[in-house]
C-alpha positions in Angstrom: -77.5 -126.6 -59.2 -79.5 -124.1 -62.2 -78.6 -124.3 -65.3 -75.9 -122.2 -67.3 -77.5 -119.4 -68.9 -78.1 -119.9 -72.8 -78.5 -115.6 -73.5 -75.9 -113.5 -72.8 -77.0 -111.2 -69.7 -74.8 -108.2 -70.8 -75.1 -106.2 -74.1 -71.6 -106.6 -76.7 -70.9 -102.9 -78.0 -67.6 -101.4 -79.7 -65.5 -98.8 -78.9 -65.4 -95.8 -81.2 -62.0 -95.2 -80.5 -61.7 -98.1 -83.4 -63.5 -96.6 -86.0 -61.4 -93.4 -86.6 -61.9 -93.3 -90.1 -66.0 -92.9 -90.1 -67.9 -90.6 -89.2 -69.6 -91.2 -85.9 -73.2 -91.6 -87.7 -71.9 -94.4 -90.2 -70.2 -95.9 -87.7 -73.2 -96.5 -85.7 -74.8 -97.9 -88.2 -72.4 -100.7 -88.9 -72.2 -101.5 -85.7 -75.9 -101.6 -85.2 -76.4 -103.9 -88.4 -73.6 -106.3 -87.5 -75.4 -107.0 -84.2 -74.2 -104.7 -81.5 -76.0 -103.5 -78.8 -74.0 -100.9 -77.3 -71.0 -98.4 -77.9 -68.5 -97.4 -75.9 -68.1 -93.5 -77.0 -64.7 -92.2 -76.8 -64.9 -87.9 -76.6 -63.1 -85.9 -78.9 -61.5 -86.1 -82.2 -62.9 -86.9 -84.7 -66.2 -87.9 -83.2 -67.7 -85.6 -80.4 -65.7 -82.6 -79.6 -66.7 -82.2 -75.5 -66.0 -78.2 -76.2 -67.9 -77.7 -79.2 -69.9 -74.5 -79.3 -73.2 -76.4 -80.5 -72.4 -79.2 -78.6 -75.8 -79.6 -76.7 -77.4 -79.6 -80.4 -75.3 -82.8 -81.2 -76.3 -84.3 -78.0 -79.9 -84.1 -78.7 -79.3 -84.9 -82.0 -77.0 -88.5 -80.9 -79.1 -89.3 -78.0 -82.0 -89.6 -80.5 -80.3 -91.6 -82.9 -78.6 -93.8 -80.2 -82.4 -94.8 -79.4 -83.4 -95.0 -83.0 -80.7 -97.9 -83.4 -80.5 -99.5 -79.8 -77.4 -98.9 -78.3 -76.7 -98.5 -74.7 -73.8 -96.1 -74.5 -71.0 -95.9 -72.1 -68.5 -92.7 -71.8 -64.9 -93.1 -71.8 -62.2 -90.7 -71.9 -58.7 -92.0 -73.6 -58.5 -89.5 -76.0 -54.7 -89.4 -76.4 -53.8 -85.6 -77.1 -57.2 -83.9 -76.7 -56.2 -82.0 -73.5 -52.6 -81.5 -74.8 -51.1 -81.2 -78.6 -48.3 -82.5 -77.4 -48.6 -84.6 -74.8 -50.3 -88.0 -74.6 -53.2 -88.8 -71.8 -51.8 -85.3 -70.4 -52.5 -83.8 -67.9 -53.3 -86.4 -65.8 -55.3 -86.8 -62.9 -51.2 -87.6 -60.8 -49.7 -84.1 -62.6 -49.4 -81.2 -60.5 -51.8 -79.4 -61.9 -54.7 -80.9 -63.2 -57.4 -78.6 -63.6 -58.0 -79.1 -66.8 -58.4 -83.1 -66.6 -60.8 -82.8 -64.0 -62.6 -79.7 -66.5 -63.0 -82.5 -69.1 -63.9 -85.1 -66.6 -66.7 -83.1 -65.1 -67.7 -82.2 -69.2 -67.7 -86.1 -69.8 -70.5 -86.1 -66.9 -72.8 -83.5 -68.0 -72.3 -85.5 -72.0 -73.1 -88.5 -70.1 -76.3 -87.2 -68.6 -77.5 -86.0 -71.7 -77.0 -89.3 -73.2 -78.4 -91.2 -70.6 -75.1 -93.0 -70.7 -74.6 -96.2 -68.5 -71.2 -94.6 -66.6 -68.0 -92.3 -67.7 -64.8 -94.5 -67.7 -61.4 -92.7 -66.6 -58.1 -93.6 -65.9 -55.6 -92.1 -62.8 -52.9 -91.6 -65.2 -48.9 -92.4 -65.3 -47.0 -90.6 -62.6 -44.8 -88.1 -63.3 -41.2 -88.5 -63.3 -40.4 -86.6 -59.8 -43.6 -87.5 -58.2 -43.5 -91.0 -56.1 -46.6 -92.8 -55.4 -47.5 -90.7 -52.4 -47.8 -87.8 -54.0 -49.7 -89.3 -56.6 -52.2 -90.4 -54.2 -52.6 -87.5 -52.1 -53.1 -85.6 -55.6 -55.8 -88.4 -56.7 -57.8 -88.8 -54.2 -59.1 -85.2 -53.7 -59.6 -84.9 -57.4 -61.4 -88.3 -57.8 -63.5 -86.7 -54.6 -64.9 -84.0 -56.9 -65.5 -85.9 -60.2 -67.2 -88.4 -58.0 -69.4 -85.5 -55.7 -70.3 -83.4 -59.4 -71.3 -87.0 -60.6 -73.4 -87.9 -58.2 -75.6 -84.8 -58.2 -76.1 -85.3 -61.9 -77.1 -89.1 -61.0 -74.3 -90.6 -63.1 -71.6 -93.4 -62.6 -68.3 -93.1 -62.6 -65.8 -96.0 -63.2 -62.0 -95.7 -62.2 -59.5 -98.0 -65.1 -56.8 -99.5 -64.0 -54.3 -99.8 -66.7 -50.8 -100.9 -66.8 -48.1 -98.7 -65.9 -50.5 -96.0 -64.0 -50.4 -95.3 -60.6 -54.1 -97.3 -60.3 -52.7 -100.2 -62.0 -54.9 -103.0 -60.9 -58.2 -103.8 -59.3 -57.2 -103.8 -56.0 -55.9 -100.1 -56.7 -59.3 -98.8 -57.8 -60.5 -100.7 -54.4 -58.4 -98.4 -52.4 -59.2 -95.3 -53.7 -62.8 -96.4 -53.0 -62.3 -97.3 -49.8 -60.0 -93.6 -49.3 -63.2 -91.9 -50.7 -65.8 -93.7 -47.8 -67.0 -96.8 -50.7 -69.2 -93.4 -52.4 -71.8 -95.5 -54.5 -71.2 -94.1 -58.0 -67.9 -94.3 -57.7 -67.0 -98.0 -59.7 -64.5 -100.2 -61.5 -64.3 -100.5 -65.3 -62.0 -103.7 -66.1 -60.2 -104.3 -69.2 -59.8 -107.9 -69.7 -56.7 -107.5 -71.9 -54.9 -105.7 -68.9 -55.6 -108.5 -66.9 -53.2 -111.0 -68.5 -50.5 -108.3 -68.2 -50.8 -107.0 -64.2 -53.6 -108.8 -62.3 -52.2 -111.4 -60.3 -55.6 -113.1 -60.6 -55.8 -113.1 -64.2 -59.3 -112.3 -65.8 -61.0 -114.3 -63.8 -59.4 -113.3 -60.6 -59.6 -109.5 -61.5 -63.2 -109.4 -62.6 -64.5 -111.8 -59.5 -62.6 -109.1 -57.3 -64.3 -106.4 -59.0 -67.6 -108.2 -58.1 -70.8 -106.0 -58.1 -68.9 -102.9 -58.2 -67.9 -104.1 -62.0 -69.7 -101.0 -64.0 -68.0 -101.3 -67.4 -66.0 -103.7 -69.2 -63.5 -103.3 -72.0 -63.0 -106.3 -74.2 -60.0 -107.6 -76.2 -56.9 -109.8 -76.9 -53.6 -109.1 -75.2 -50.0 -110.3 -74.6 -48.6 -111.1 -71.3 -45.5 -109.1 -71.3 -46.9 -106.0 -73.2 -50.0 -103.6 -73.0 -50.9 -104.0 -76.6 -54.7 -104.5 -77.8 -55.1 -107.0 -79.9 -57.8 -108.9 -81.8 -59.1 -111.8 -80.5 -57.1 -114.9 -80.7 -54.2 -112.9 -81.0 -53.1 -112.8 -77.5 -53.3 -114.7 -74.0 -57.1 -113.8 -72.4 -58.8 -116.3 -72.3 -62.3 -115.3 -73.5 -65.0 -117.8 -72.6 -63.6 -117.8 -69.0 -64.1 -113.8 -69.0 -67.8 -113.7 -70.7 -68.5 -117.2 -68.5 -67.1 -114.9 -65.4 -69.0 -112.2 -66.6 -72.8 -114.4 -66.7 -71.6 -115.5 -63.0 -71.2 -112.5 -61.7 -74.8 -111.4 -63.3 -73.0 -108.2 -65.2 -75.7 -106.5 -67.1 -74.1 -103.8 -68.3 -72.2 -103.1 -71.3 -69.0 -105.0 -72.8 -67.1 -103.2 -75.5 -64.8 -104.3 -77.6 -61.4 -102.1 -77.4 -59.2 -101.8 -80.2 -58.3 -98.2 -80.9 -55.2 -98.8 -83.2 -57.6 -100.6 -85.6 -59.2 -98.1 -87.4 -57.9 -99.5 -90.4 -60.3 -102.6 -90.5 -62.9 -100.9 -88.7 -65.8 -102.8 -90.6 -64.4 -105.7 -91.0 -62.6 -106.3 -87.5 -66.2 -105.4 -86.1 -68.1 -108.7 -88.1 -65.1 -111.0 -86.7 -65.2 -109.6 -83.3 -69.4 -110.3 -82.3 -68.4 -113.6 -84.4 -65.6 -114.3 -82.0 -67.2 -113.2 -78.9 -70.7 -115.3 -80.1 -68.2 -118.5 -80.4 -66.8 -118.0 -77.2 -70.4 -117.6 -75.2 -71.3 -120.7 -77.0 -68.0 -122.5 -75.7 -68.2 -120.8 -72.4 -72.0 -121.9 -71.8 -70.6 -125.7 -73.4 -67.9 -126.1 -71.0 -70.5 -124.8 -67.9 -72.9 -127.5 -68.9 -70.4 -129.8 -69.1 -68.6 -129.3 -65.6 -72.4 -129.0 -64.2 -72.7 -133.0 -65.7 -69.5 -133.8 -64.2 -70.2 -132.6 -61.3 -73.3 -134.5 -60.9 -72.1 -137.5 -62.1 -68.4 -137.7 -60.2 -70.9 -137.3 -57.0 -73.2 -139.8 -58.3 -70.6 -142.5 -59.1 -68.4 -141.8 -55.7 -72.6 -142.9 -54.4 -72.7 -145.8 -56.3 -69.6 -147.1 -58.2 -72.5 -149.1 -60.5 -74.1 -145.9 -62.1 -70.5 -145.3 -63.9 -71.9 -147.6 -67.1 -75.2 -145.9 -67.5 -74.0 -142.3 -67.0 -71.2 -142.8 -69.4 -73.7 -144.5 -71.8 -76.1 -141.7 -71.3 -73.7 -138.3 -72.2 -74.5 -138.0 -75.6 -78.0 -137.4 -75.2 -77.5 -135.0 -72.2 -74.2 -133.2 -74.0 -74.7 -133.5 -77.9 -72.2 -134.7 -80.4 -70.9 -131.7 -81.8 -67.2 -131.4 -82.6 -64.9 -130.3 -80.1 -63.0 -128.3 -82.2 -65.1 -127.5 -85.6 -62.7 -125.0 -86.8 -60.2 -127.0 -87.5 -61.5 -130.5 -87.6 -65.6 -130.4 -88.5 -65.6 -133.9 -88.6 -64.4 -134.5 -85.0 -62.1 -137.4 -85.8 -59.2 -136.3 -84.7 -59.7 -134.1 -81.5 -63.6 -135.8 -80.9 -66.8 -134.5 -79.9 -67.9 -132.2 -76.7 -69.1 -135.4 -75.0 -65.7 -137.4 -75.8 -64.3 -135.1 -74.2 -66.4 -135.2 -71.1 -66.5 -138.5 -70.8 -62.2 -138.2 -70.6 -62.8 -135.5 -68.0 -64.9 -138.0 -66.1 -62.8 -140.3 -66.2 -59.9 -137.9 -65.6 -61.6 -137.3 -62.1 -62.4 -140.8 -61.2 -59.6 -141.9 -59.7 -60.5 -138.5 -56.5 -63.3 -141.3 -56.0 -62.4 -145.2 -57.1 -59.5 -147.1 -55.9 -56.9 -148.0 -58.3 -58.5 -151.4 -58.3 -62.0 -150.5 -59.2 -60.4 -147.6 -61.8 -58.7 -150.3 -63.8 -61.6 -152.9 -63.6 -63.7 -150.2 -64.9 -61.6 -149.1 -68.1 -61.5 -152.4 -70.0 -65.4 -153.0 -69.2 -66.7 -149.4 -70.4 -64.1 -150.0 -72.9 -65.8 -153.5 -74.2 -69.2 -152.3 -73.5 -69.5 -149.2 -75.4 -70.1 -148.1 -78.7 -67.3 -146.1 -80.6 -68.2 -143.1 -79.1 -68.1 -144.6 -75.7 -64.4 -146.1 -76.5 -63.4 -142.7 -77.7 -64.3 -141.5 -74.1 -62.2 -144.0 -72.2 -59.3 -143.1 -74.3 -59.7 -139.6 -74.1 -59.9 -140.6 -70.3 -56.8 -142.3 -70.2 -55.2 -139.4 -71.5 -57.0 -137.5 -68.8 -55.0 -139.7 -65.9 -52.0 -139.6 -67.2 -52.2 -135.5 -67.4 -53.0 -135.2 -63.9 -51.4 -137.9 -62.3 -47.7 -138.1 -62.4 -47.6 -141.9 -61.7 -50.2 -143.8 -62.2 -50.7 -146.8 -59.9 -49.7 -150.4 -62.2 -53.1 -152.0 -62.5 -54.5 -148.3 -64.1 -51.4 -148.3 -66.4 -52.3 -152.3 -67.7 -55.9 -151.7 -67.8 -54.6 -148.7 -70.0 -52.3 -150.0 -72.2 -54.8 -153.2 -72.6 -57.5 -150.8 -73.9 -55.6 -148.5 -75.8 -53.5 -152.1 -77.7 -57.2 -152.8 -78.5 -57.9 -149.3 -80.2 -54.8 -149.6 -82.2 -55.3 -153.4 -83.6 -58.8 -151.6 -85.1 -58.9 -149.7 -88.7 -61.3 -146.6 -87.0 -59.6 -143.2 -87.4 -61.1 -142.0 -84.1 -59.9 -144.9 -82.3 -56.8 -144.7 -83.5 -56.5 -140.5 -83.3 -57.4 -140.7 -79.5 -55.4 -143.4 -78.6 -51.9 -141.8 -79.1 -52.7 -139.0 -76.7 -51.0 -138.4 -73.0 -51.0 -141.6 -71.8 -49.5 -143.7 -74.8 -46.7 -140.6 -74.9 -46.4 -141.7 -70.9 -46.3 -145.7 -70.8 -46.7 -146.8 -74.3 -42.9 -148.6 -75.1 -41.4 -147.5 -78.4 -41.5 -150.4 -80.4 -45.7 -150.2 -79.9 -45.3 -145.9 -80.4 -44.0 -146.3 -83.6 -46.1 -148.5 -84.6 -49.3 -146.8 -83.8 -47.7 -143.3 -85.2 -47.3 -144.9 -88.3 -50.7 -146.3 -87.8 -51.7 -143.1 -88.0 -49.9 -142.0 -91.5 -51.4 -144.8 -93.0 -55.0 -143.8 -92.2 -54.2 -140.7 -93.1 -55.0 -139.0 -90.0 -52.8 -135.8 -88.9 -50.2 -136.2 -86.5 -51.5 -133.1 -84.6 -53.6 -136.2 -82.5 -50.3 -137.2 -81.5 -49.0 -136.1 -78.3 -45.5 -135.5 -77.5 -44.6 -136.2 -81.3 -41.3 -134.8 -81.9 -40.2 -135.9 -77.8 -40.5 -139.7 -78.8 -39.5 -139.4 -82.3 -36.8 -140.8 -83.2 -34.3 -142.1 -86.0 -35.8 -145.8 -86.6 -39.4 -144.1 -86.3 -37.7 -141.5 -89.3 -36.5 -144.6 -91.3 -40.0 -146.5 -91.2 -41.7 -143.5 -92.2 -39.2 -143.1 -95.0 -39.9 -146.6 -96.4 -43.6 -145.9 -96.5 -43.4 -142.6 -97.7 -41.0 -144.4 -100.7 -43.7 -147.0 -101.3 -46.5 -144.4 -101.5 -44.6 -142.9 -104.3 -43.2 -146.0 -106.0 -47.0 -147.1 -106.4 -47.9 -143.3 -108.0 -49.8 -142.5 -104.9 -50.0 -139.3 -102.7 -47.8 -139.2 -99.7 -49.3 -137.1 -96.3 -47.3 -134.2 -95.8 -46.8 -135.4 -91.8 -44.5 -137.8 -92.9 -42.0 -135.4 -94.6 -42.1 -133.3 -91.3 -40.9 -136.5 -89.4 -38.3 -137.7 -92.1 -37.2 -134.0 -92.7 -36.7 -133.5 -89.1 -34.6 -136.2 -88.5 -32.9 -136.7 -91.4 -31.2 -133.1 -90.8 -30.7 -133.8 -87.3 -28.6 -137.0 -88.2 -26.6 -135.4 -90.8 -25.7 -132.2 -88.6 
């Protein structure tokens, strides 16, 4: 098994369709100093008017300055009213009469060889109201025929985008239309990972593996679900390690743009926290890879030999690091734990595809007693692990549990303490013990976020006990943690309703 690539394969660029309010010089330029590599050139207003009398003079003038700075350049072609003042994306490639679409298409081909661009991105279009989906083939197909045969002579790629709500609507669709064309080589697939949460039944991941090596452009950004609106990252649903991991599997090499068009706004500032974002999530995606490749290794090294389980658990720090799982919002790591915590859970988590129940709860309590903090952390995260994937565990998994996690809860150490309340005390811990270890957690100040199910298992003597400390904390002059009102306030209303 190789190792996950470190460097991402494919070049980050940004779509100038989000920096409407610069010039296109400037905004090269502050996408060149804020890291990118590549931009994704949008034709017409305000940048590059495709029917501009001197337009061959502002092609040699861009293509040289594109080179100056770095940036691979893709073509795409969304301009909303350029072909029509009145009409968005119209007329579309589905209209009756299209002959100015395909006009601009083939004028998007000759920019692209000029600019030695990587492909030209285009869309089918929404069908028109008294056209069904037959006639919008039979009027695609021929036309994508002639976009694709004037590409090919000027040795240029051409990538069909599926978008939500068009007639070519998903992957597959583009697929078709290849296939209907006789698979023509420079005829490809851009894929916008935002539209994927919206209309791909394989998500992302399912939309960009189906793409495969046909994937010639990328468009990247945050999205809803239920609505096609481009959003910045974090905003949405996608998923973006999985897509850039996706991406490095696949061996892209091409270019990924960010896509943001109604942006403009923010332009410079949206650009420095979009690399940032997209940096974080290669780091996390490349994490997560070396991580499943060590659980991998070691699930099939422990179903070997039951005995290596104490010196591969011992062992994960070196090989996974100790960095905070989630540094954003907890740098020290106490209360969601480090990378290798969290593998160890996952280990454990998959133990039980290969132990019996017997040896899984004989090996809890020893790793358990045997292991540094760090180690115990693990075994707790694991037990959290079981109880997520298994609805029932089997009794002697669920004592060995609750005997380790009754030992983490008697201790004083906040990690201890923040990993033991996860899944599997919310699954078999009784409620005397679940109020006590919540409150546990109030008194060593450690955020009830580590909690799992909190507000399912809360209840009105848990509100009362809470109450009273939160009355001696402020009896004494002393601050009182601002979890305990939302426990106390919650239930206090509840029993007064």
């Amino acid at each position: 098994m190789t190792a996950p690539q470190t460097t991402m394969p494919f070049s980050l660029g940004y779509g100038t369709n989000g920096f409407t309010d610069h010039p296109l010089p400037i905004a090269l330029e502050l996408l060149a100093e804020e890291g990118y590599e590549a931009v994704a050139l949008t034709l017409g207003h305000p940048h590059l008017d495709p029917f501009a009398e001197d337009l061959d003079v502002q092609l040699q003038s861009l293509r040289k300055r594109l080179q100056e700075l770095g940036l691979r350049v893709v073509i795409e072609t969304g301009t909303r009213f350029l072909l029509d003042p009145r009409h968005k994306h119209r007329p579309a490639l589905v209209d009756d009469d299209a002959a100015v679409r395909v006009a601009f298409l083939r004028r998007a081909v000759d920019i692209a060889a000029a600019l030695q661009a990587e492909c030209v991105s285009f869309f089918s279009g929404i069908l028109p109201a008294d056209a069904s989906p037959e006639t919008g083939w039979k009027r695609l197909t021929p036309r994508v025929a002639d976009i694709v045969d004037y590409a090919r002579v000027r040795n240029v790629v051409v990538a069909v985008e599926p978008e939500p709500g068009m007639l070519v609507e998903t992957v597959s669709d583009v697929l078709r239309l290849r296939t209907e064309l006789g698979d023509p080589d420079n005829l490809r697939v851009t894929v916008d990972i935002g539209h994927c949460v919206v209309v791909e039944p394989g998500g992302v991941r399912g939309a960009l593996l189906e793409a495969g090596p046909l994937l010639a452009n990328v468009q990247l950004d945050d999205m809803p679900t239920h609505t096609h609106e481009h959003l910045p990252f974090g905003e949405g649903a996608v998923d973006l390690p999985l897509a850039l991991a996706t991406l490095a599997e696949l061996g892209y090499r091409g270019v990924a743009a960010v896509e943001l068009p109604r942006h403009s706004h923010d332009a410079p500032g949206l650009a420095a926290r979009s690399i940032a974002a997209l940096r974080a999530a290669w780091e996390e995606s490349v994490r997560d890879r070396h991580v499943e490749r060590w659980l991998e290794e070691s699930t099939t090294a422990v179903a070997a030999d039951r005995g290596t389980l104490t010196r591969i658990f011992a062992t994960a720090g070196r090989r996974l690091g100790r960095d905070p799982l989630r540094p954003d919002v907890d740098p020290t790591g106490v209360l969601f734990g480090t990378v290798t915590d969290h593998a160890r859970g996952q280990l454990i988590g998959r133990l039980h595809e290969v132990l019996a129940a017997d040896g899984l709860a004989e090996a809890l309590p020893a790793l358990y007693d045997g292991g540094d903090s760090a180690e115990r952390r693990g075994v707790l995260k694991g037990l959290g692990a079981l109880a997520a994937a298994t609805p029932e565990l089997p009794a002697a998994v669920v004592a060995a549990g609750l005997h380790v996690t009754a030992q983490a809860l008697r201790t004083n150490e906040s990690g201890l303490v923040a990993a033991a309340v996860g899944p599997f005390a919310a699954a078999y811990l009784d409620q005397h013990s679940w109020r006590h270890a919540v409150l546990k957690l109030i008194f060593l100040g450690i955020s009830l976020s580590a909690v799992t199910d909190l507000m399912e298992r809360a209840d009105d003597e848990l509100a009362r006990m809470a109450g009273d400390f939160a009355a001696e904390r402020q009896a004494a002059g002393r601050p009182v943690p601002d979890d305990v009102h939302l426990i106390t306030g919650s239930f206090s209303r509840s029993s007064t309703s």
